[in-house]
DRENMAR-222181 format. One record per atom (N, C-alpha, C): z, x, y; residue in three letters; residue number from 1; atom name. Coordinates in steps of 0.05 Angstrom, whole numbers, padded with zeros to 5 digits, m for minus. Each point is the difference from the previous one (the first is absolute). Example, Ala and Ser with C-alpha at 12.3 -4.5 7.8 and 13.67 -1.06 7.14 Angstrom:
2
+--------+--------+--------+------+-----+------+
|      Z |      X |      Y | type | seq | atom |
+--------+--------+--------+------+-----+------+
|  00156 |  00264 | m00114 |  ALA |   1 |    N |
|  00000 | m00018 |  00024 |  ALA |   1 |   CA |
|  00000 |  00018 |  00024 |  ALA |   1 |    C |
| m00014 | m00007 |  00021 |  SER |   2 |    N |
|  00001 |  00016 |  00024 |  SER |   2 |   CA |
|  00014 | m00015 |  00022 |  SER |   2 |    C |
+--------+--------+--------+------+-----+------+
//
This chain:
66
+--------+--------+--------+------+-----+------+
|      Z |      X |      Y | type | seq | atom |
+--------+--------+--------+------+-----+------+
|  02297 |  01950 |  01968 |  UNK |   1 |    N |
| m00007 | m00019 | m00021 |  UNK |   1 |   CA |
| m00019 |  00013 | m00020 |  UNK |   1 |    C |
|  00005 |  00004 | m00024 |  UNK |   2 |    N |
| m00018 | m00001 | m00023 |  UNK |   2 |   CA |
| m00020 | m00009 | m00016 |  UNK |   2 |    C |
| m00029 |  00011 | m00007 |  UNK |   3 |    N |
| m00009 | m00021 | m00006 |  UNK |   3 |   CA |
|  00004 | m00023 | m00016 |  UNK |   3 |    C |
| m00004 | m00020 | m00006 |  UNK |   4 |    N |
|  00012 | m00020 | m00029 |  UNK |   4 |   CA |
| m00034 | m00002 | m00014 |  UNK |   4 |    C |
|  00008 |  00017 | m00017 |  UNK |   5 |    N |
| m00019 | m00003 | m00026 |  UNK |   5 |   CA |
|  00005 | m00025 | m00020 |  UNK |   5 |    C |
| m00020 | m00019 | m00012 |  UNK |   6 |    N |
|  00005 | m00018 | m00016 |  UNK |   6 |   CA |
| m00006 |  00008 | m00026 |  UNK |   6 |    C |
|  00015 | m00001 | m00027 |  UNK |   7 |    N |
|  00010 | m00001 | m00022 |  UNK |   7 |   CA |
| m00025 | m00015 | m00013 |  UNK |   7 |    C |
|  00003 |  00015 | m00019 |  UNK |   8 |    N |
| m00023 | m00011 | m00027 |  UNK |   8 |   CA |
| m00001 | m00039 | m00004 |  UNK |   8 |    C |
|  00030 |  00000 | m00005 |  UNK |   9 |    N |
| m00007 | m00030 | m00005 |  UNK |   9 |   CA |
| m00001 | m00013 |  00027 |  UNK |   9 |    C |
|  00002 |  00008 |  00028 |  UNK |  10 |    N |
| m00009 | m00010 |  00022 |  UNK |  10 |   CA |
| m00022 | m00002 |  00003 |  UNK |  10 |    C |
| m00022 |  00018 | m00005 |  UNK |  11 |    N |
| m00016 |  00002 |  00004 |  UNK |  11 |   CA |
| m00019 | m00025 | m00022 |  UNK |  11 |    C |
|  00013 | m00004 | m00028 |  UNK |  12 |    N |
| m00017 | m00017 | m00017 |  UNK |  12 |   CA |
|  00006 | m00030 |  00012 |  UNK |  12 |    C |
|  00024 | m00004 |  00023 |  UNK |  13 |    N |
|  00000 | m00029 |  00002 |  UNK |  13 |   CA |
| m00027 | m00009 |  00027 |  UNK |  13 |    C |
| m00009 |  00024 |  00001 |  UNK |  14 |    N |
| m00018 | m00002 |  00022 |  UNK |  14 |   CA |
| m00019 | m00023 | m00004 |  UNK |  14 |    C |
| m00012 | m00018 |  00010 |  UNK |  15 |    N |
| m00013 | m00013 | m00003 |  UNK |  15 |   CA |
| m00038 |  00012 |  00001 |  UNK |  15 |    C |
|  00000 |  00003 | m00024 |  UNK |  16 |    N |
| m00034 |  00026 |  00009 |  UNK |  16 |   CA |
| m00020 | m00017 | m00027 |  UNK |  16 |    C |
| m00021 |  00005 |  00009 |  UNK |  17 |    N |
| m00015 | m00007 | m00022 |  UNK |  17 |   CA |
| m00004 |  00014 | m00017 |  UNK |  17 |    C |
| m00006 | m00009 | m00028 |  UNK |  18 |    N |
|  00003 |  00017 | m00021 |  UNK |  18 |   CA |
| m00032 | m00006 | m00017 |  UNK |  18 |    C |
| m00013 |  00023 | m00013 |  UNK |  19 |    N |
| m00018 | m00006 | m00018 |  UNK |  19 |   CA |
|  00004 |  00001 | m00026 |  UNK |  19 |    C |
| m00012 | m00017 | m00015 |  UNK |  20 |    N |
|  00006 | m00019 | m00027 |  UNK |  20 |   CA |
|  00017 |  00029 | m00014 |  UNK |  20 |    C |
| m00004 |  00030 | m00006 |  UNK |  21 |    N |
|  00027 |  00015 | m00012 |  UNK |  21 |   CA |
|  00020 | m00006 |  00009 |  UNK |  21 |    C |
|  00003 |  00009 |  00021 |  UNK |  22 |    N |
|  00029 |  00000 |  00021 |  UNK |  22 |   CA |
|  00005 | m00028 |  00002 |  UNK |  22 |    C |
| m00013 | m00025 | m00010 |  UNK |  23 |    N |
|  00018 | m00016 |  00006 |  UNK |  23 |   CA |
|  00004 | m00015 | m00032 |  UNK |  23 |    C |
| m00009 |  00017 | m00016 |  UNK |  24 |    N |
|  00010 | m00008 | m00029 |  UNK |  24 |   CA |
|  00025 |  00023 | m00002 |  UNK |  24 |    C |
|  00005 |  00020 |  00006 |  UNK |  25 |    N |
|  00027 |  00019 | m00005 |  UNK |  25 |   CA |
|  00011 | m00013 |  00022 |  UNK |  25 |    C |
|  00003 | m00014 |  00027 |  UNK |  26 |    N |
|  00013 | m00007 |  00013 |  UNK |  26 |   CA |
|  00019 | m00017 | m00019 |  UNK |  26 |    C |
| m00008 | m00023 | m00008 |  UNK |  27 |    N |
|  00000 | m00018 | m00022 |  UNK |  27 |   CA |
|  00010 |  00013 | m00028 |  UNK |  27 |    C |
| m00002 |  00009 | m00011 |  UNK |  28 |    N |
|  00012 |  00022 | m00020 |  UNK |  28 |   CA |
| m00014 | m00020 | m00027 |  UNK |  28 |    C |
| m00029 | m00003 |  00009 |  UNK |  29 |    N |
| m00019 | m00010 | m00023 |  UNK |  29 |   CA |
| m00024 |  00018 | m00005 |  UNK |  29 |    C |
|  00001 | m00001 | m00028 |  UNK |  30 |    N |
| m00023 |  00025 | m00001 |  UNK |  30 |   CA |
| m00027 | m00014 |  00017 |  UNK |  30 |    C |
| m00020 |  00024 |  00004 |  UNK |  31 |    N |
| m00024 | m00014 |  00015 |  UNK |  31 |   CA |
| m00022 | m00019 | m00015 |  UNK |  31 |    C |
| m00004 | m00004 | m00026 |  UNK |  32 |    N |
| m00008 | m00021 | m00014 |  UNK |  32 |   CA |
|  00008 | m00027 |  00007 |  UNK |  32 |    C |
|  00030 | m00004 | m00001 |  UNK |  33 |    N |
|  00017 | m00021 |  00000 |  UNK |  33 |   CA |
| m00008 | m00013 |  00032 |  UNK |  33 |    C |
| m00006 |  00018 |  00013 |  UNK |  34 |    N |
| m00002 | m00003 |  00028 |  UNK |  34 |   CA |
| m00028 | m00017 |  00009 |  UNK |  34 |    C |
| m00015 |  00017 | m00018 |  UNK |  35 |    N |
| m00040 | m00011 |  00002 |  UNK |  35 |   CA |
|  00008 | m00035 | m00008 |  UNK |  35 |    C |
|  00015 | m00006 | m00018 |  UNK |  36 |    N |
|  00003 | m00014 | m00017 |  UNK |  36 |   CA |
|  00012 | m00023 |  00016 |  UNK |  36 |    C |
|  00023 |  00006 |  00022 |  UNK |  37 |    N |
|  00004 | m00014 |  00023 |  UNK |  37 |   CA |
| m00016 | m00005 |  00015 |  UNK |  37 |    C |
| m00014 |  00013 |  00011 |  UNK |  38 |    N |
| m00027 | m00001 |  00024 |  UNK |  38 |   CA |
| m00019 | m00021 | m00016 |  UNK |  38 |    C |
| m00003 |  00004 | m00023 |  UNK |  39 |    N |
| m00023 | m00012 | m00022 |  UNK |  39 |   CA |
|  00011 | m00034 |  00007 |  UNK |  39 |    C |
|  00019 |  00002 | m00003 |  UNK |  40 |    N |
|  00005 | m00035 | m00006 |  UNK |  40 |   CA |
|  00016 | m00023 |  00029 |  UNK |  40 |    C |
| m00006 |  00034 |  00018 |  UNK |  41 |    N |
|  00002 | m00028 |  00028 |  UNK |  41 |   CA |
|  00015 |  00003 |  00010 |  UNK |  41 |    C |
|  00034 |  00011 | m00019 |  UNK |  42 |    N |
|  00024 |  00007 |  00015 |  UNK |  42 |   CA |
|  00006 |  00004 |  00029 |  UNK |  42 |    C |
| m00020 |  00022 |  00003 |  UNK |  43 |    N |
|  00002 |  00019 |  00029 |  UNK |  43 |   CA |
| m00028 |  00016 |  00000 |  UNK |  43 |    C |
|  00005 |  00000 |  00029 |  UNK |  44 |    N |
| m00035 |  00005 |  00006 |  UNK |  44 |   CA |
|  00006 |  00024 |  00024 |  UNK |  44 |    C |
| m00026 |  00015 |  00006 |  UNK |  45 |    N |
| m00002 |  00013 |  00025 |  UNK |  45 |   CA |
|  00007 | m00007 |  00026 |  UNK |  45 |    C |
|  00008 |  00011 |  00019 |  UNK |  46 |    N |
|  00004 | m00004 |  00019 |  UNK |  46 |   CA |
| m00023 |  00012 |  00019 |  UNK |  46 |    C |
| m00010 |  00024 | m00008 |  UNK |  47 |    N |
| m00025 |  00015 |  00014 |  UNK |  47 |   CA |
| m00001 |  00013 | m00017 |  UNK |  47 |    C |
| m00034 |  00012 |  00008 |  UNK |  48 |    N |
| m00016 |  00022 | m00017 |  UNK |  48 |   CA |
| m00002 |  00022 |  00022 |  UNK |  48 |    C |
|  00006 |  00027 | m00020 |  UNK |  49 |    N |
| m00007 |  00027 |  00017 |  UNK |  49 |   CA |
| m00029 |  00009 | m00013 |  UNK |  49 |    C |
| m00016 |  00014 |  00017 |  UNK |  50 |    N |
| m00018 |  00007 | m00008 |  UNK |  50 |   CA |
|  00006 |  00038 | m00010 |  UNK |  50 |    C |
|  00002 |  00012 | m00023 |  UNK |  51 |    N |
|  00007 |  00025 | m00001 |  UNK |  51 |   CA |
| m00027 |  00016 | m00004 |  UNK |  51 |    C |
|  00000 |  00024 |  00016 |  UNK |  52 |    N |
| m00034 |  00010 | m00002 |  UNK |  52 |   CA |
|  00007 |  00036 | m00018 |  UNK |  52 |    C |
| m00007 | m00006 | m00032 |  UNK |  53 |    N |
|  00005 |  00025 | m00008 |  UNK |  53 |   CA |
| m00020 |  00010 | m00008 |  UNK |  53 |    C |
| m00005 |  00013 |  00023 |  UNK |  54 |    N |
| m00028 |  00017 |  00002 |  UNK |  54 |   CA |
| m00012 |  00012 | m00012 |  UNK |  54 |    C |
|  00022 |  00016 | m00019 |  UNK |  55 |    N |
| m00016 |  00019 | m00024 |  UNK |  55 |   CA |
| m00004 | m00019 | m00032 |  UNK |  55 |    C |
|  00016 | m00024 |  00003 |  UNK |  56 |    N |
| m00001 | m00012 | m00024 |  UNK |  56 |   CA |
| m00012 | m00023 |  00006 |  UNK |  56 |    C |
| m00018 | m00009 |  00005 |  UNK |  57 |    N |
| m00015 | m00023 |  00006 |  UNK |  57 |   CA |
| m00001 | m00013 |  00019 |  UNK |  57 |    C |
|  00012 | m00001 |  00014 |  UNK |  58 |    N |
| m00008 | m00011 |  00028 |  UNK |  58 |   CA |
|  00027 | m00019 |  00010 |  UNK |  58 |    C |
| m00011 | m00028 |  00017 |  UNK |  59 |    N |
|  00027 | m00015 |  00006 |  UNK |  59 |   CA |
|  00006 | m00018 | m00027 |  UNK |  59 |    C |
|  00029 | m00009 |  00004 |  UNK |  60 |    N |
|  00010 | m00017 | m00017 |  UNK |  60 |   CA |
|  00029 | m00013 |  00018 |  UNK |  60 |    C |
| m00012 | m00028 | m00010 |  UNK |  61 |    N |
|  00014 | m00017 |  00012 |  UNK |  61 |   CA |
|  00027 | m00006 | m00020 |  UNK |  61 |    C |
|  00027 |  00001 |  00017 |  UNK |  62 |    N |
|  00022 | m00005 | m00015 |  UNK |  62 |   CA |
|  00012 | m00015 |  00020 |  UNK |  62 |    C |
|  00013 | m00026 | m00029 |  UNK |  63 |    N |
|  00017 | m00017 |  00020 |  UNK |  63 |   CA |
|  00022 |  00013 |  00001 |  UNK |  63 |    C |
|  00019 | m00012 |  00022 |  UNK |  64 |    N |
|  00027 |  00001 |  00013 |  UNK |  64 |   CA |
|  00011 | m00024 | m00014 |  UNK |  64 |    C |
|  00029 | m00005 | m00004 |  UNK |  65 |    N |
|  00022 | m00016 |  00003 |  UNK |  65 |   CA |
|  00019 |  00007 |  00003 |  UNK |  65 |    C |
|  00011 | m00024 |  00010 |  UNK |  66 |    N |
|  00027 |  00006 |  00013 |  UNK |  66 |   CA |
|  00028 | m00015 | m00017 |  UNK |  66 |    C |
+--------+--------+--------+------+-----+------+
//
């Protein structure tokens, strides 16, 4: 048996959380249009990651959605 590798668009139906870029090109809306969603209630976070970039200021919190 071989392994079975999954395919590009297999992999995008994955159910994964996305942060506000990746889930405005998911969406195929520029990322303005996107803030602009979040802004007015549409759709909201599901969780926050904490990202720690150490040489550029420290942690920063980014939400998730799904």
């Amino acid at each position: 048996m071989g392994y079975l590798h999954e395919s590009g668009p297999a992999l995008l139906d994955r159910h994964v959380h996305l942060g506000p870029d990746q889930a405005a090109v998911r969406l195929g809306v520029r990322r303005t249009d996107w803030d602009q969603v979040v802004r007015l209630g549409w759709v909201s976070p599901v969780a926050p990651v904490d990202v720690d970039y150490k040489r550029r200021g420290g942690v920063t919190t980014v939400p998730l959605y799904s």
